[in-house]
DRENDO-1510 file (C-alpha; in Angstrom, 1 decimal, always signed):
<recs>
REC; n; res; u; v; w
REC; 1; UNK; +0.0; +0.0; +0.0 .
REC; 2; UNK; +1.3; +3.6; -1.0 .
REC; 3; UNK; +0.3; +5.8; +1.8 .
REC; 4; UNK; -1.6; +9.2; +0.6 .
REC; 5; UNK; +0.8; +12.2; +0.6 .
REC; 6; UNK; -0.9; +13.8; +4.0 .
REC; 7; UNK; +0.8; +11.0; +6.2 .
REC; 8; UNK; +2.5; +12.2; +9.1 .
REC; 9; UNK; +4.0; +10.8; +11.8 .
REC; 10; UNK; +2.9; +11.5; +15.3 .
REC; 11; UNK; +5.1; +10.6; +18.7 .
REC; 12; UNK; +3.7; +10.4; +22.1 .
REC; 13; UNK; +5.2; +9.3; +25.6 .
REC; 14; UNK; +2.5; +7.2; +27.9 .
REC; 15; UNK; +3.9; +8.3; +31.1 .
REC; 16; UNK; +2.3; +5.9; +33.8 .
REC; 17; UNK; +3.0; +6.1; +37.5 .
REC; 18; UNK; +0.9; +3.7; +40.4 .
REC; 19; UNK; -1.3; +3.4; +37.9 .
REC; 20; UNK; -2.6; +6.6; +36.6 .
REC; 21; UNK; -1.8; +7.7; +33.2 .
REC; 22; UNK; -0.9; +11.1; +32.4 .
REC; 23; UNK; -3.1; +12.8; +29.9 .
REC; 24; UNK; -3.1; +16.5; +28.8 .
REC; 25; UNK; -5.2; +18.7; +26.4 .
REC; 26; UNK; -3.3; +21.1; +24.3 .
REC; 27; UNK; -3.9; +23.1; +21.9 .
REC; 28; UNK; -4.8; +22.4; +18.0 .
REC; 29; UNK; -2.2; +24.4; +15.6 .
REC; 30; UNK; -5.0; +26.7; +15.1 .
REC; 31; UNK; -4.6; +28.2; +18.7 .
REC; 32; UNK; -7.7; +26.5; +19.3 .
REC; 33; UNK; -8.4; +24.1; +22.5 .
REC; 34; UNK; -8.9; +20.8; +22.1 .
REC; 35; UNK; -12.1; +18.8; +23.5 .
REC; 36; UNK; -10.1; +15.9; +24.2 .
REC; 37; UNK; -7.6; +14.5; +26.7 .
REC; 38; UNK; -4.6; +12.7; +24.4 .
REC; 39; UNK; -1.0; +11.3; +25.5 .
REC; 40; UNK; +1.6; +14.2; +25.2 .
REC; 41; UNK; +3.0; +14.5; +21.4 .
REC; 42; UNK; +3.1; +15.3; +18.0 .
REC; 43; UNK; +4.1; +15.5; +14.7 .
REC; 44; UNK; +7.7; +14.1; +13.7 .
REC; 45; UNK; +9.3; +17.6; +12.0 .
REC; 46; UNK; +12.7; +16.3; +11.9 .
REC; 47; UNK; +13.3; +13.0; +9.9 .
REC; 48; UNK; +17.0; +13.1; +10.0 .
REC; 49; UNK; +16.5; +12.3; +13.9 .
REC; 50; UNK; +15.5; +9.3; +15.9 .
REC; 51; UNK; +11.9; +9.4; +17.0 .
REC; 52; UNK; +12.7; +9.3; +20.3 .
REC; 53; UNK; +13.6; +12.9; +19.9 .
REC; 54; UNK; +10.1; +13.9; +18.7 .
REC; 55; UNK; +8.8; +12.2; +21.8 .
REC; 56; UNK; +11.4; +14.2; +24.5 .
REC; 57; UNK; +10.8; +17.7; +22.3 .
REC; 58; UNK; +6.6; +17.5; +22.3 .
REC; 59; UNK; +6.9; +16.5; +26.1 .
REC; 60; UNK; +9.1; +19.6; +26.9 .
REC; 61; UNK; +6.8; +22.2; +25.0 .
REC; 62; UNK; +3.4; +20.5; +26.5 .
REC; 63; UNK; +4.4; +19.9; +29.8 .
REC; 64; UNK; +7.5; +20.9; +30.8 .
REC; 65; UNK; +9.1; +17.9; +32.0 .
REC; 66; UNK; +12.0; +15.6; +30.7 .
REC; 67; UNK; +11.6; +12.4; +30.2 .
REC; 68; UNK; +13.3; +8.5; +29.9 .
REC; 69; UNK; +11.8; +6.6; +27.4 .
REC; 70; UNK; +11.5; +2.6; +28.9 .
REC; 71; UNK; +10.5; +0.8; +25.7 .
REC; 72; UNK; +8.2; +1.1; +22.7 .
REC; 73; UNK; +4.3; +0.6; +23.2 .
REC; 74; UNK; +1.9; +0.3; +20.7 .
REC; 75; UNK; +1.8; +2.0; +16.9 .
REC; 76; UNK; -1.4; +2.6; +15.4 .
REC; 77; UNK; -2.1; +3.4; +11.5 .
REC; 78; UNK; -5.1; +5.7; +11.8 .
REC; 79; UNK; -7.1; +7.6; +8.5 .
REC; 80; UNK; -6.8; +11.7; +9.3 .
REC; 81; UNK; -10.2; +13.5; +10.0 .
REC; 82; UNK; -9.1; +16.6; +8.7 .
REC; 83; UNK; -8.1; +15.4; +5.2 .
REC; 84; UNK; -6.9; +12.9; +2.8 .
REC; 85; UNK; -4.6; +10.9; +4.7 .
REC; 86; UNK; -3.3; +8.2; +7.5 .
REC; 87; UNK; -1.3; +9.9; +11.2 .
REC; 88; UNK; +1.0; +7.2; +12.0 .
REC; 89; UNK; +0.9; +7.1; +15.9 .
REC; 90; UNK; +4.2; +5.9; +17.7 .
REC; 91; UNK; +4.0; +5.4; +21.4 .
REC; 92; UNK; +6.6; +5.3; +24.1 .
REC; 93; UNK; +6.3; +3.8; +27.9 .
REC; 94; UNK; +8.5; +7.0; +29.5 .
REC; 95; UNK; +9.4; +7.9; +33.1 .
REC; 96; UNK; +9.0; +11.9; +33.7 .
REC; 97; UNK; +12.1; +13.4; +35.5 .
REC; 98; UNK; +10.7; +16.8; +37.7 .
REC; 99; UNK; +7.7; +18.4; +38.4 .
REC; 100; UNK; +4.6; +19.1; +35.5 .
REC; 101; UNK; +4.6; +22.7; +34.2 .
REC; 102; UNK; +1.7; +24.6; +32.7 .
REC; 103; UNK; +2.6; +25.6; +29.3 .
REC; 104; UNK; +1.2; +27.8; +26.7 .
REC; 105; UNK; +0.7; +24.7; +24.4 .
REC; 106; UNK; -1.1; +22.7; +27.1 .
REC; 107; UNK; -4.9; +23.9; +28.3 .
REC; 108; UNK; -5.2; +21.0; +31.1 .
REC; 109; UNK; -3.4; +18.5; +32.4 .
REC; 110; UNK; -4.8; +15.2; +34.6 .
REC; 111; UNK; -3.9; +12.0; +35.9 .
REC; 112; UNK; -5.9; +9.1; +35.0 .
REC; 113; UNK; -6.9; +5.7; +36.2 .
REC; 114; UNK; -5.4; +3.2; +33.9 .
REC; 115; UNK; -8.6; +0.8; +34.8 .
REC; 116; UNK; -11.2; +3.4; +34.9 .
REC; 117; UNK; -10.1; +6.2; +31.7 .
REC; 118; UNK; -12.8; +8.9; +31.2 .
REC; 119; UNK; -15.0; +8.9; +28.2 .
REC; 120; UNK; -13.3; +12.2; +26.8 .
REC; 121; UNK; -10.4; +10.7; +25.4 .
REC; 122; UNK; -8.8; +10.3; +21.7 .
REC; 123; UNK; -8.9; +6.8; +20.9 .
REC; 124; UNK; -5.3; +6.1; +20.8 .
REC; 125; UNK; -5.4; +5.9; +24.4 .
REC; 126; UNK; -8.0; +3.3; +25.0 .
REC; 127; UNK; -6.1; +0.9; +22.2 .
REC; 128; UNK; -2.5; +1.9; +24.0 .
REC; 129; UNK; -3.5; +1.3; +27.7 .
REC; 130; UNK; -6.1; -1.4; +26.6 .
REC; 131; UNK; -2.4; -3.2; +25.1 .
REC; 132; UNK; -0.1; -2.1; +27.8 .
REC; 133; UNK; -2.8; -3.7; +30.6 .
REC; 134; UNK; -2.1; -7.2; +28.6 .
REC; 135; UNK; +1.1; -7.3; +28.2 .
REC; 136; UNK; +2.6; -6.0; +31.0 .
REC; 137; UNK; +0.1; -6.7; +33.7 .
</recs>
């Protein structure tokens, strides 16, 4: 399959500590406020470096916090809503090193019960926690 020219690839840590998941909503590159709580992340802009990077960058503008990345977690091939095209979503299990900061890129921040996630979530985070609970649980 040759994938449409909109694809993009998206990075996001899943930062999980006694089992709460930390979830944030940011704003869309509009300015505009998102409805949804979604993993830190975004958009791979650099190609020449490892994805990893992507994932360390997006946490640091959203949230203010460095991280360790622990191991790869789910990827999921997903069709865009907001045109012609697939968002490749690459997720990392990561540790946070210090203390959450508000950002201008992030509205809200929470932590979530891994067993019990709210209804008002992307659905990348269901399918990601949903895997992580089987395989590491």
């Amino acid at each position: 399959m040759d994938l449409p020219k909109h694809t993009i690839i998206a990075v996001g840590p899943v930062i999980i500590e006694d089992d709460k998941v930390l979830l944030n909503r940011s704003r869309a590159a509009d300015g505009s406020p998102r409805e949804l709580f979604m993993f830190p992340g975004g958009k791979v802009e650099d190609f020449s470096l490892p994805l990893e990077d992507t994932a360390h960058r997006e946490v640091m503008e959203e949230l203010g916090i460095e991280i360790t990345i622990i191991r790869p977690l789910k990827t999921i091939l997903a069709p865009r809503i907001d045109t012609d095209g697939y968002v490749i979503l690459v997720h990392y299990l990561a540790e946070r090193i210090g203390e959450i900061q508000q950002t201008e890129d992030t509205i809200e921040w929470q932590w979530f019960d891994i067993h019990q996630l709210p209804e008002h979530i992307t659905p990348n985070v269901q399918a990601v926690i949903t895997d992580y609970l089987h395989t590491t649980l």
